[in-house]
C-alpha positions in Angstrom: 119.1 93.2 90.5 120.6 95.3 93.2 119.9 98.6 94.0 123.7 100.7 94.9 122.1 103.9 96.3 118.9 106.0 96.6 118.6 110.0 97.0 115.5 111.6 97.9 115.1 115.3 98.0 111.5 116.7 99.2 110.5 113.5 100.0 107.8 113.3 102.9 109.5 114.1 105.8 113.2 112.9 105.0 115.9 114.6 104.9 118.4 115.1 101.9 119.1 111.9 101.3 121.8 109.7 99.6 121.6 106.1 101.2 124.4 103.5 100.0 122.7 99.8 100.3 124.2 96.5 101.3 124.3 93.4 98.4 122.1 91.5 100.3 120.2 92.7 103.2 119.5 96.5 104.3 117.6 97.2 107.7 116.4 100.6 108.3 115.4 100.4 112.0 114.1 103.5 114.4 110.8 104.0 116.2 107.6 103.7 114.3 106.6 107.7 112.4 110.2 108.5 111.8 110.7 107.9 108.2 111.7 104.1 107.5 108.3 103.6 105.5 109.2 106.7 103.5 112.0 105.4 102.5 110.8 102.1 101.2 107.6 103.7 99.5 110.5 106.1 97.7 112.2 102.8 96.5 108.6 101.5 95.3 107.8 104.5 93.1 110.4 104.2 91.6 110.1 100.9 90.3 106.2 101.4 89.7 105.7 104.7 89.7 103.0 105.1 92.1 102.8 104.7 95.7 101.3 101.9 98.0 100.2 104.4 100.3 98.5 107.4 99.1 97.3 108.5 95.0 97.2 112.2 95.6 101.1 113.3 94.3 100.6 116.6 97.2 101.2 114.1 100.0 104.4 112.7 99.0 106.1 116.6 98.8 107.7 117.1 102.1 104.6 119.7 103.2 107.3 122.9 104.3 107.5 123.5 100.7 104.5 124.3 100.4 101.9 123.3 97.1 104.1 124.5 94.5 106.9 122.3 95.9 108.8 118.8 94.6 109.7 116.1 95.6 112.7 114.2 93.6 114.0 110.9 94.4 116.6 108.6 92.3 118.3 105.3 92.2 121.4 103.8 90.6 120.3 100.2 89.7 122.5 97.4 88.6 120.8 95.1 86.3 122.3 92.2 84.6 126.1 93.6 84.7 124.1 96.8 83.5 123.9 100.5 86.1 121.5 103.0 85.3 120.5 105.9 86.7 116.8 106.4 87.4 114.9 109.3 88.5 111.6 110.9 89.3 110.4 114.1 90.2 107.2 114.6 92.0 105.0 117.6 92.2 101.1 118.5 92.5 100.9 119.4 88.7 102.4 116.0 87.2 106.0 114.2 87.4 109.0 114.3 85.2 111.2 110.9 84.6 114.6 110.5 84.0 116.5 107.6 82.8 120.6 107.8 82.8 120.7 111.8 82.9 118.2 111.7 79.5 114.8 112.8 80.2 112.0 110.4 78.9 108.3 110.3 77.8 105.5 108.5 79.5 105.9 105.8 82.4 106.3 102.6 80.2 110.3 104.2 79.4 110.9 103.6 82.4 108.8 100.9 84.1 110.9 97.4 84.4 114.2 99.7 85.0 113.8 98.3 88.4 112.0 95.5 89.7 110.7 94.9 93.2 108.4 92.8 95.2 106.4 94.5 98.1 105.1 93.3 101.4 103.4 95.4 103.5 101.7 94.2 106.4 98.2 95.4 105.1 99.3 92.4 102.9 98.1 90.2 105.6 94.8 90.4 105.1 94.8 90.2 101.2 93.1 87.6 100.9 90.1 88.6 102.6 90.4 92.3 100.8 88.2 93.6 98.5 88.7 91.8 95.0 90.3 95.4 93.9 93.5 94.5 96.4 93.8 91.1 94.7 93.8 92.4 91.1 95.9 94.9 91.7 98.7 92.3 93.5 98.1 90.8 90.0 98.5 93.2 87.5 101.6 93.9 89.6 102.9 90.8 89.6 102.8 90.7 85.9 103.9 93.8 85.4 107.3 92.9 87.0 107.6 90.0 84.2 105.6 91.4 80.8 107.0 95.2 80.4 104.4 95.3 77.9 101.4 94.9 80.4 101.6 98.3 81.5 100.2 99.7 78.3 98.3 97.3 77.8 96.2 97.7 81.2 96.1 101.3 81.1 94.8 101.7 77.3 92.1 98.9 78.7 91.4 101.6 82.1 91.3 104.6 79.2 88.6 102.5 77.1 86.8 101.9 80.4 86.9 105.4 81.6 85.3 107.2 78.7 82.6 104.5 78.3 82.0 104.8 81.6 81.5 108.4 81.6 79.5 108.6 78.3 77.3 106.2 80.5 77.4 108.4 83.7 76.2 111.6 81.3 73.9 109.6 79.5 74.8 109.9 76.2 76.1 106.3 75.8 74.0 105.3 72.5 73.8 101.9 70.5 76.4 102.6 68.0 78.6 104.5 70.2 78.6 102.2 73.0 79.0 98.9 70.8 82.7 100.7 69.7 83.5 100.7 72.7 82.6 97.2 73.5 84.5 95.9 71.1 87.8 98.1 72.4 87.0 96.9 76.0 86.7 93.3 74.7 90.1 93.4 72.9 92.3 94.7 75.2 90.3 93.1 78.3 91.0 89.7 76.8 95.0 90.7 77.0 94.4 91.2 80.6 92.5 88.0 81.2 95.3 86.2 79.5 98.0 87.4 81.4 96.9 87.1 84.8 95.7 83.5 84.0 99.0 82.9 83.2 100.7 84.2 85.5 97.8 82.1 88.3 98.8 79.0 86.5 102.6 79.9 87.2 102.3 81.3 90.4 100.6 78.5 91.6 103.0 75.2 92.2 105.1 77.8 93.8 102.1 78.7 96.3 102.0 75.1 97.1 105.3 74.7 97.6 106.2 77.3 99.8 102.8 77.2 101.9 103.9 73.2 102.5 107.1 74.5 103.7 105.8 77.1 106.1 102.3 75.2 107.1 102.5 71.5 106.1 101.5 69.8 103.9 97.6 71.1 103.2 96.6 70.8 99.6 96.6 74.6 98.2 95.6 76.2 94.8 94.3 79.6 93.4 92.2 80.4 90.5 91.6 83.4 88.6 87.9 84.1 88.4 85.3 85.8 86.0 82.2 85.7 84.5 81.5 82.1 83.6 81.4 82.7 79.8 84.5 84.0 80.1 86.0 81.3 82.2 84.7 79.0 79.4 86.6 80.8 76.8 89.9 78.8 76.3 92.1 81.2 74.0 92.3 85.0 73.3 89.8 84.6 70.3 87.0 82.9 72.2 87.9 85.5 75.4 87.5 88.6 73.5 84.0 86.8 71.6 82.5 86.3 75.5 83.9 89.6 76.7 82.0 91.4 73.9 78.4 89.0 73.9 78.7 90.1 77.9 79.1 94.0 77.8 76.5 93.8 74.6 74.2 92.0 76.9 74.4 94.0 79.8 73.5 97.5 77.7 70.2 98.5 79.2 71.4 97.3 82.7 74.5 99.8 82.2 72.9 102.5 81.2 70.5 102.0 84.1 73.1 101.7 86.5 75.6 104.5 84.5 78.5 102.3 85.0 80.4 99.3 82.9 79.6 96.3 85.4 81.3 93.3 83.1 84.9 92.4 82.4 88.1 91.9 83.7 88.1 95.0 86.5 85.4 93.1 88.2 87.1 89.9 88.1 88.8 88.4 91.2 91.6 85.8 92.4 90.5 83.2 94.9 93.4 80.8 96.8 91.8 77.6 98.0 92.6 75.9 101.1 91.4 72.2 101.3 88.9 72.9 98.1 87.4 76.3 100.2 88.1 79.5 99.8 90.8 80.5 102.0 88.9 83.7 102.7 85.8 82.2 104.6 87.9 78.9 106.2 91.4 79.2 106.6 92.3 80.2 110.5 94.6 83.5 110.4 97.9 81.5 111.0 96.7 79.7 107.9 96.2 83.5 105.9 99.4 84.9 107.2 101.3 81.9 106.0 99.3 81.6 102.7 99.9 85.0 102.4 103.7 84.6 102.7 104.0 81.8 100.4 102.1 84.0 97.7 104.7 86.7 98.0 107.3 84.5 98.0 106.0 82.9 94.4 105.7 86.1 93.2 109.3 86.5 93.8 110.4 83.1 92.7 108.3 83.3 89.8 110.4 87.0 88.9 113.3 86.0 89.0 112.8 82.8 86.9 111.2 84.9 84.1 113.3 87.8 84.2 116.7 85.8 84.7 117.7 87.9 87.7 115.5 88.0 91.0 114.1 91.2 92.0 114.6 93.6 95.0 112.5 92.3 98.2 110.9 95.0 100.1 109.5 94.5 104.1 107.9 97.4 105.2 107.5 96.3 109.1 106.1 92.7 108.3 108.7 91.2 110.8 106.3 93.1 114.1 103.4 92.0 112.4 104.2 88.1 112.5 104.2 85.7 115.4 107.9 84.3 116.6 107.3 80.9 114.5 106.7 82.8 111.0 108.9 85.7 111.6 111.5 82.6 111.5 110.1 81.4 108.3 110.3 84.2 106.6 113.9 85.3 107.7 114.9 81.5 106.8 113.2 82.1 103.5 115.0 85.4 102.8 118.5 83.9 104.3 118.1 81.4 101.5 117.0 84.0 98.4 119.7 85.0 96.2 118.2 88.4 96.4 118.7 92.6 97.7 116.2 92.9 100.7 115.0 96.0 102.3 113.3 96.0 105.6 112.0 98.7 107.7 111.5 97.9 111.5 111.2 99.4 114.4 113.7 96.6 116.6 116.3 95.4 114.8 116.9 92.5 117.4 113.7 90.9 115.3 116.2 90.5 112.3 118.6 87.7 112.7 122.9 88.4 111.6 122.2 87.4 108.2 124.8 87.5 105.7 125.8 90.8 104.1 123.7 93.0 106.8 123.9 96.5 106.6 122.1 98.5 109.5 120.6 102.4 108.8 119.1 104.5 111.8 116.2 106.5 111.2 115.1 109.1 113.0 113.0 112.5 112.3 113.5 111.6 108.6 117.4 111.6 108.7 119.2 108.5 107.6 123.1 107.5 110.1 125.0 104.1 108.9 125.3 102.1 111.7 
């Protein structure tokens, strides 16, 4: 997958922008509040339609244009032999999407258009995040390889909403709430499934790429939930101890006004040595676990998909001692995949192959 050029009008502070990229590797280098960030959070939103930065659509409108304003950014994305044309435009009231000059419906039209993996260095500390961070690195992860995962998750977040506010107004009574138990316990168990899946593909590559960057320490993750559910070994038997949970837990909902079972309270957990990497691994140990999970993510892409996706480094390179920040440039010298990285010195990125240098300063984009 290759992206051939972005455009960004209204964007945060950048300039009108229309940005050829290289085939392989893209730096966008310039001090640190000048725009490179911007540039690779326009890239992300276009491929996921939200932004890893803020969820309030006001602070991605360049703020001179005032509340009424809009932001619009596009891409023209080459996938398997295939171009289209993608874009989205932003604005306080809602966004509009546009897929090859034909405007489209709802985000799952154009979700999977594009398909990128992100690391940020906020990244770094995933694994001792709240669980939240770790789900959502998984539902991301399988969004880039099961399209249909995004509606899946957010009719599951619908369901959970309204039961949870029927519980937060107090009206959530027996009938009612048992209808949307068993809504909550059918689409939850989709979730459950996938990300176990994608756990139990992601992690050999985990193992292998930590043993590359670390040594040979024996590694694993696990997806983890309630143990009934953890029990449960297919999608009949998860959606029976989804519901007997949320059915249990009635009067302790109702007491606390909020849905406290099921897959949105769930977690991931990467072992180091048998322990938890959160409570024993050393932080040379995180970082490079955290590396090798981002780079099975991207293996594990490009091996469903049949094409690997677009890497994105948002100023990881800074954020890495001299020994890992080789690692990770010998990993990405190796990857048959488009990278992006913002930086502010470009003297941290080796001449790789196919480099292609962009300046950025007071949101304005020069080639080198």
């Amino acid at each position: 997958m290759q992206i051939r050029a972005l455009s960004a009008i209204g964007w945060r502070n950048l300039a009108p922008l229309a940005l050829p990229f290289g085939p392989r590797l893209t730096v966008l280098h310039g001090n640190n509040g000048q725009g490179k960030t911007n540039v690779i959070e326009a890239i992300y939103y276009l491929a996921t339609l939200r932004s890893f930065r803020t969820s309030q659509a006001v602070d991605l409108v360049a703020a001179e244009l005032g509340p009424g304003g809009a932001a619009r950014i596009g891409a023209s994305v080459e996938s398997q032999g295939l171009e289209r044309k993608l874009q989205v435009t932003v604005a306080a009231g809602g966004r509009s999407l546009t897929v090859d000059g034909k405007a489209v419906r709802g985000a799952a039209a154009i979700f999977g258009a594009l398909s990128v993996v992100l690391f940020v260095p906020e990244d770094l500390l995933l694994l001792r995040a709240p669980p939240m961070a770790r789900r959502r690195f998984l539902d991301l992860a399988v969004f880039n390889v099961e399209r249909g995962y995004y509606r899946e998750a957010s009719a599951f977040q619908r369901v959970l909403k309204s039961r949870n506010r029927l519980l937060r107004l107090g009206r959530a009574e027996g009938p009612l709430l048992e209808t949307y138990d068993e809504q909550l316990a059918q689409l939850g168990a989709r979730l459950v499934m996938r990300r176990r899946a994608l756990v139990g593909e992601l992690a050999p590559r985990l193992r292998a790429h930590f043993a590359d960057l670390h040594g040979p320490l024996p590694v694993d993750m696990r997806y983890e939930s309630d143990p009934t559910v953890e029990a449960a070994l297919d999608e009949p038997e998860v959606i029976a101890a989804l519901l007997g949970g949320l059915r249990a837990r009635h009067e302790l909902d109702q007491r606390r006004r909020f849905t406290g079972f099921g897959p949105h309270t769930d977690d991931l957990t990467v072992l180091l040595g048998e322990r938890p990497a959160r409570a024993h691994a050393s932080q040379g140990q995180m970082r490079s676990l955290v590396l090798a999970l981002k780079m099975a993510e991207l293996g594990n892409t490009e091996a469903r998909r049949g094409e690997a996706p677009v890497l994105l480094l948002d100023d990881v390179p800074s954020e890495l001692d001299p020994q890992r920040r080789e690692q990770l440039f010998h990993l990405v010298g190796s990857l048959d995949c488009q990278t992006v990285i913002s930086v502010s010195d470009r003297t941290l990125v080796p001449a790789l192959v196919a480099r292609r240098d962009h300046r950025v300063v007071s949101g304005a984009v020069y080639s080198d």
